[in-house]
C-alpha positions as CSV (number, residue, x, y, z in Angstrom):
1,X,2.4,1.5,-14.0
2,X,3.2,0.2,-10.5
3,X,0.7,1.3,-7.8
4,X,1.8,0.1,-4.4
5,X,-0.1,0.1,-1.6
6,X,0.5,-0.2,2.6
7,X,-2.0,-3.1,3.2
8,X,-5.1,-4.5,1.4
9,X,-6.8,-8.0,2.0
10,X,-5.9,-9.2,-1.2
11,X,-4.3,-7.8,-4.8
12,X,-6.2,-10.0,-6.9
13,X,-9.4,-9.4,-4.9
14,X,-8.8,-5.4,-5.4
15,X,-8.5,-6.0,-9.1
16,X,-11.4,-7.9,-9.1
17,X,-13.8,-5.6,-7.8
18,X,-12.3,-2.4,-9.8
19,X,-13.3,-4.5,-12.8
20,X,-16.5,-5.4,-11.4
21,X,-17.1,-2.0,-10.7
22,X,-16.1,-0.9,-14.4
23,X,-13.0,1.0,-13.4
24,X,-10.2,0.9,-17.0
25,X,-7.8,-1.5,-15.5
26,X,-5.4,-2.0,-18.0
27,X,-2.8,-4.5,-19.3
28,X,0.8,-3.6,-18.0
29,X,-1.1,-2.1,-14.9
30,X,0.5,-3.8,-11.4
31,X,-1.4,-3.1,-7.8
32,X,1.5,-4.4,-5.6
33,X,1.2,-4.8,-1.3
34,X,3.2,-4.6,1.4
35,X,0.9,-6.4,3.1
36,X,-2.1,-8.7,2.8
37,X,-4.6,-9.8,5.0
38,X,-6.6,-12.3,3.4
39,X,-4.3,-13.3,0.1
40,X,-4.9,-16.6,-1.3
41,X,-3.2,-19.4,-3.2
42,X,-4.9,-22.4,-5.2
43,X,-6.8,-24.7,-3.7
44,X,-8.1,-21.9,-1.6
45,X,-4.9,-21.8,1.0
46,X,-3.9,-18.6,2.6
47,X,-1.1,-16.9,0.3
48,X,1.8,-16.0,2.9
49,X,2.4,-12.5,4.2
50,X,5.7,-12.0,4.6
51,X,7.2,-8.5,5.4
52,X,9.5,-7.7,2.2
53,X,8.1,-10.0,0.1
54,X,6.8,-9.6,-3.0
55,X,2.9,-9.9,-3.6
56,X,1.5,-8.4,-6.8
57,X,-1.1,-9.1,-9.4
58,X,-2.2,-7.6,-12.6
59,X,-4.8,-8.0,-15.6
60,X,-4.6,-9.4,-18.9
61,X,-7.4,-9.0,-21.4
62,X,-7.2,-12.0,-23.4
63,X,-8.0,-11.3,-27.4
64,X,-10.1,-13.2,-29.8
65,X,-6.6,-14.6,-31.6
66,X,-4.9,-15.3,-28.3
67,X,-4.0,-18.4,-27.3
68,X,-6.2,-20.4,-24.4
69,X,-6.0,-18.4,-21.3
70,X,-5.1,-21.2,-19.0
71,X,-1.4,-21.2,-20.5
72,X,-1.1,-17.9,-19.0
73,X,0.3,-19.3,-16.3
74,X,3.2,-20.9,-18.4
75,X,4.2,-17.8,-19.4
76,X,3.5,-15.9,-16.0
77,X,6.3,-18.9,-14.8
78,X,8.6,-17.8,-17.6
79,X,9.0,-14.2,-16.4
80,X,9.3,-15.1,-12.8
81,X,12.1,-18.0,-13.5
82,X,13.7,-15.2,-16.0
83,X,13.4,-12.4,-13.1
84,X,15.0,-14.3,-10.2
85,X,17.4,-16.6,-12.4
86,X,20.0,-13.1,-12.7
87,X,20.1,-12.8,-8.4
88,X,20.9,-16.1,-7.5
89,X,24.7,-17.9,-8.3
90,X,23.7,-21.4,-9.5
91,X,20.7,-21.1,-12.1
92,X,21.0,-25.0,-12.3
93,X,19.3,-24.6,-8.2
94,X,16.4,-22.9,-10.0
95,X,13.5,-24.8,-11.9
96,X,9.5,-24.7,-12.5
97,X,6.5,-26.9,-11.1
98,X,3.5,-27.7,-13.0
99,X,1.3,-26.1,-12.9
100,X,2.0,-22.9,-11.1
101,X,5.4,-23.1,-8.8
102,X,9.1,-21.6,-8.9
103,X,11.0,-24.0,-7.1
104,X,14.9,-23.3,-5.4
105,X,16.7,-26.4,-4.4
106,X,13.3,-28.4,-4.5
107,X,11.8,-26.1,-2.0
108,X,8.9,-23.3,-3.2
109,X,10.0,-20.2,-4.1
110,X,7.0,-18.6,-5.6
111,X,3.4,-19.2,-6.6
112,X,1.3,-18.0,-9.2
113,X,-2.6,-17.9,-8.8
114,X,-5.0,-17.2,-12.0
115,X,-8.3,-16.0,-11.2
116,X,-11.2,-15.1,-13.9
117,X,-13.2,-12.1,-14.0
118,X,-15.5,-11.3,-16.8
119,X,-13.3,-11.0,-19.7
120,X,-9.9,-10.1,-18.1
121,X,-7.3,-12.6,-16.0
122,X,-6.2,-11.5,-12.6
123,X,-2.6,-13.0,-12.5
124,X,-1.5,-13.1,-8.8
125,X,2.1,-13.7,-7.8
126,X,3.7,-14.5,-4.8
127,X,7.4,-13.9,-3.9
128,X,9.3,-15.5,-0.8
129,X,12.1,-12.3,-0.9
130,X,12.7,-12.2,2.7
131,X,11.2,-15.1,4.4
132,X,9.4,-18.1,3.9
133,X,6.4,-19.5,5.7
134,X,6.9,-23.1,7.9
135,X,4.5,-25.5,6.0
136,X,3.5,-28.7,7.6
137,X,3.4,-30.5,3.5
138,X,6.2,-29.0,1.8
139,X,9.8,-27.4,1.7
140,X,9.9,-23.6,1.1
141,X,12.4,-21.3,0.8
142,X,13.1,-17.5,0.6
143,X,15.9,-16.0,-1.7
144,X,17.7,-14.0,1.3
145,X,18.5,-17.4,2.5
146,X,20.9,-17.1,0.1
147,X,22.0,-13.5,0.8
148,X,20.6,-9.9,1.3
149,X,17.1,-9.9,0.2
150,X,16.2,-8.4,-3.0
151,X,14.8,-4.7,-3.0
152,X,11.0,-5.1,-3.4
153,X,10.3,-2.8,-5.4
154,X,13.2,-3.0,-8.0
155,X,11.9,-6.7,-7.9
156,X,8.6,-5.7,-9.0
157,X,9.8,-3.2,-12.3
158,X,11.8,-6.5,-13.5
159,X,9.2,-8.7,-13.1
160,X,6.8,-6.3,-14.3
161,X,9.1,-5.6,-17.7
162,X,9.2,-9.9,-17.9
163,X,6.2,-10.4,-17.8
164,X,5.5,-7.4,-20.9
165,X,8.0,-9.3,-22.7
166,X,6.7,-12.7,-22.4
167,X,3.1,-11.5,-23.1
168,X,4.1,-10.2,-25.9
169,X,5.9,-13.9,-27.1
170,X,2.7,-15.7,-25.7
171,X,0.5,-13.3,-28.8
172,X,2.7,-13.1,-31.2
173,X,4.4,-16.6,-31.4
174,X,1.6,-19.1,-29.7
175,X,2.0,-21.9,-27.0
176,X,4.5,-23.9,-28.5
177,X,7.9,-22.0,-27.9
178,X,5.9,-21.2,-24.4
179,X,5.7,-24.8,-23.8
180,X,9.3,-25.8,-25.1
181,X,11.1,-23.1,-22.8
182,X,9.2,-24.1,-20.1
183,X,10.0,-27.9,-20.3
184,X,13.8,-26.1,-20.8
185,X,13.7,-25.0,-17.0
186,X,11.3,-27.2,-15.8
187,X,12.8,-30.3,-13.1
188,X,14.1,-33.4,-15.2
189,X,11.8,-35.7,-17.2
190,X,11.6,-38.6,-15.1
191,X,11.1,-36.4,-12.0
192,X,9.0,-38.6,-9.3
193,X,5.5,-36.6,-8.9
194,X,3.0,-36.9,-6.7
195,X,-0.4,-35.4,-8.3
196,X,-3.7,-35.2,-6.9
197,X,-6.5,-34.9,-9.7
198,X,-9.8,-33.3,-8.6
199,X,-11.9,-35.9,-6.8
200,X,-9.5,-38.3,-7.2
201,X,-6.8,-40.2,-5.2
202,X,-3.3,-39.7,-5.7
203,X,-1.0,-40.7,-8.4
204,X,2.4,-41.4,-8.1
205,X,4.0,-40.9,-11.7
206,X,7.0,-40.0,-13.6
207,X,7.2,-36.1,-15.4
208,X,6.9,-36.7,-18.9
209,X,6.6,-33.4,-20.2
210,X,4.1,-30.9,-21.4
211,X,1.5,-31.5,-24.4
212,X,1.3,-29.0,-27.2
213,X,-1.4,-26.8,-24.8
214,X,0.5,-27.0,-21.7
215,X,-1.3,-29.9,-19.8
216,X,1.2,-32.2,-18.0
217,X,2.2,-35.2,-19.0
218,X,2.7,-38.3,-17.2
219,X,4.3,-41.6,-17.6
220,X,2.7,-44.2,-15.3
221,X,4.4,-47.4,-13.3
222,X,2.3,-49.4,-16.2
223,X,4.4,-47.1,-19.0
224,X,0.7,-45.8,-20.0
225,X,1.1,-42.1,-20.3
226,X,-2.2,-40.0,-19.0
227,X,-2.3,-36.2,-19.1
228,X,-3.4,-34.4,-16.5
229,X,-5.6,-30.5,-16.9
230,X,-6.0,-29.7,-13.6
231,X,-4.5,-30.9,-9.8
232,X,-2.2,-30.4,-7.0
233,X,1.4,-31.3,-7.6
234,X,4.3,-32.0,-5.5
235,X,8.1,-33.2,-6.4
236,X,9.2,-36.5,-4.5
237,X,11.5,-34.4,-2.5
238,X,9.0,-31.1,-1.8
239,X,7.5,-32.8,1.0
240,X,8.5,-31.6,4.4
């Protein structure tokens, strides 16, 4: 189910406190917005509003045999790449950031935010369809710079029906074959990365893939590899 709504300050937020408030919000369930007032991306920035785009969340209910929640977002990337890949001409344009970005022609696409409450997983996704904001520290793009914008709605059953299927994958077949299709569509190993670790200064690595769980891997200027749980990420080319 789909429920879309005129405005709201936030679609994970609204989740959040339906949950809190013991209201059955259910797996395959989608609250979608034309607009948001206060939506929010990692790190705490503001999530864009932009008139046609797409900004939806929904809930999963991880089980005792599931794998760790965190690689939700691999998978949440895996139906966005596999939604968008069929409306734009040159796939090869399209790839995936770690931890949380779809990126078109090295600029942002989309963003994926994960948020905890109780039990369940609020995943929150944003879509540039029709426009893109102007960022001071990065390259960002919307997908009608490419031609007529995508229907929002019709967006949202595809993504929502990727997202069942990929679920589905993540509990029946692990992380691995996650991680493995992710790496498929993911920029080049090698890729120069800029990442910023929590209370750390930057570091200025080479991609070297995903581990088994989904951290990233990195390959430093010494050729020691470290691995990396948690930080802000940007391509060698993202910045603006």
């Amino acid at each position: 189910m789909i429920k879309t709504v005129p405005e709201t300050g936030s679609t994970n937020a609204d989740l959040a406190a339906a949950i809190r408030a013991g209201e059955a919000v259910g797996e395959g369930n989608w609250l979608v917005a034309d607009r948001q007032t206060s939506g929010r991306g990692r790190q705490g920035r503001t999530w864009f509003d932009g008139h046609g785009n797409y900004m939806g969340s929904t809930v999963v209910r991880p089980h005792e045999r599931d794998p760790a929640p965190a690689s939700l977002a691999l998978l949440t990337a895996l139906a966005l790449y596999e939604t968008v890949v069929p409306l734009i001409s040159n796939p090869a344009d399209l790839s995936l950031k770690w931890p949380n970005d779809l990126m078109l022609g090295g600029a942002k696409l989309a963003g994926i935010l994960l948020e905890r409450e109780g039990e369940a997983i609020i995943v929150g996704i944003g879509v540039n369809l029709a426009a893109s904001p102007d960022l001071p520290d990065r390259k960002t793009m919307a997908l009608s710079q490419l031609g007529p914008a995508p229907d929002r709605d019709t967006f949202a059953r595809s993504l929502a029906a990727s997202f069942d299927t990929e679920l589905e994958r993540w509990r029946n077949f692990g992380v691995e074959p996650i991680v493995r299709r992710w790496e498929s569509v993911a920029h080049p190993k090698g890729t120069a990365l800029t990442v910023h670790p929590p209370g750390e200064e930057p570091i200025t690595a080479a991609f070297a893939g995903l581990t088994d769980d989904g951290a990233l891997r990195l390959r430093l200027a010494s050729g020691e590899s470290r691995v990396i749980h948690a930080g802000d990420v940007m391509l060698a080319n993202e910045e603006g």
